[in-house]
C-alpha positions in Angstrom: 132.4 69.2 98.3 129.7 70.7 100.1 129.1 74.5 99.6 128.1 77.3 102.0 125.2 78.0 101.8 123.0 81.3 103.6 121.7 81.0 106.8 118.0 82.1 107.2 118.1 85.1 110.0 117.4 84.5 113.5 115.3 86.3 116.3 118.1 87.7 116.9 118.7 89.6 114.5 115.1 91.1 113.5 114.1 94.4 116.1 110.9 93.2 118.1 107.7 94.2 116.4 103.8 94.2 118.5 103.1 91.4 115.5 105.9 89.3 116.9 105.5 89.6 120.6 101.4 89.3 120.1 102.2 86.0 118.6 104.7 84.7 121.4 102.1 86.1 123.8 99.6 84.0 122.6 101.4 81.0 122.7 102.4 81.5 126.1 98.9 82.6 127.2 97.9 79.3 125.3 99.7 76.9 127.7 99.3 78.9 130.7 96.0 78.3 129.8 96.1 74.7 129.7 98.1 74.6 133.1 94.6 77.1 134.6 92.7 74.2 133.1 94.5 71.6 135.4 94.0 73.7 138.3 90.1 74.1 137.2 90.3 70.3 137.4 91.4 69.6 140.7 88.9 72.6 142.3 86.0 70.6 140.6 87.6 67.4 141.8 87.7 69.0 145.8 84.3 69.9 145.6 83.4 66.5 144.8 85.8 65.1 147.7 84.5 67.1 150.3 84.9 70.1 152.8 88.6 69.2 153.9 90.1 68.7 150.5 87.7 72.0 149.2 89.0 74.2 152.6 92.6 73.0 151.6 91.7 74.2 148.1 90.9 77.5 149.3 93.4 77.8 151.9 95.8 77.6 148.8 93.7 79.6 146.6 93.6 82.2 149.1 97.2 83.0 149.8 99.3 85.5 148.1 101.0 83.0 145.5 97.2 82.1 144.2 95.8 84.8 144.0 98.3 86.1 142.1 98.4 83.0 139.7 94.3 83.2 140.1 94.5 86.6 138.5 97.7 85.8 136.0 95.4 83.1 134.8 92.6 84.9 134.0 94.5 88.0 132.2 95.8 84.9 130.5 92.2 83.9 129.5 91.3 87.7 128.0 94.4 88.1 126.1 94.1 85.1 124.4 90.5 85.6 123.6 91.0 89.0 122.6 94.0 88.0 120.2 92.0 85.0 118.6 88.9 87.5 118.1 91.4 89.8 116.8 92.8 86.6 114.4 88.9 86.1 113.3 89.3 89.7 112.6 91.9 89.4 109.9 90.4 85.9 108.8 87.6 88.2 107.4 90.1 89.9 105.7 90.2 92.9 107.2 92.5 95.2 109.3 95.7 93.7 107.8 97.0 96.5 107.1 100.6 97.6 109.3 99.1 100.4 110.9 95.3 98.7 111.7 97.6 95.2 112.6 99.7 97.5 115.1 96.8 99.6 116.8 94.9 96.2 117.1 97.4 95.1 118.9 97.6 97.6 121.7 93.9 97.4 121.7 93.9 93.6 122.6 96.5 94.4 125.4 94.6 97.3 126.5 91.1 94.9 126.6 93.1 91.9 128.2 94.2 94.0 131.2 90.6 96.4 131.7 88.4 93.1 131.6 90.7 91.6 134.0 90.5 94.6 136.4 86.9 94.7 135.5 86.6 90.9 136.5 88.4 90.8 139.8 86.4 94.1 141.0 83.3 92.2 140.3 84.8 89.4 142.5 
């Protein structure tokens, strides 16, 4: 006869942490990334083709819809850097502690969405 045994908790029963969400963040920002690298592709592959497939690039580039992926990719880009330098951080063995692990955290989201607006002014 087969006995009960405990059930490891779920998501849903742990309260979100900046730890937790960080790490789903950077995931996500991970394969958004790859998807930005696809789209990277195809520019390079309209410059290549000529002006009508590089104007219909930029016709589609230009619009509401991609600009706004244009720009979600590249916050995409500085919050995953800024996570992985903070990961090299803590690889050094330092600023594991809750409170330093916490504060970095805001500090990468801070950094992600300042050298976004920082790169798009420049644009």
């Amino acid at each position: 006869m087969a006995t009960e045994r405990p059930l490891s908790p779920h998501l849903q029963v742990y309260k979100p942490q900046i730890t937790s969400a960080m790490s789903i963040f950077h995931r996500i920002t991970g394969v958004a990334l790859s998807v930005g690298t696809l789209v990277l592709t195809y520019w390079l592959i309209s410059l290549a083709c000529g002006t009508e497939s590089y104007n219909f690039f930029r016709e589609i580039a230009g619009s509401i819809f991609g600009q706004i992926l244009l720009v979600g990719w590249s916050w995409a880009l500085f919050f995953h850097l800024c996570t992985g330098l903070r990961h090299l951080y803590w690889d050094m063995g330092k600023g594991i502690t809750n409170e330093s692990v916490a504060l970095s955290g805001w500090v990468a989201i801070a950094m992600s969405f300042v050298l976004t607006a920082l790169l798009w002014v420049m644009l």
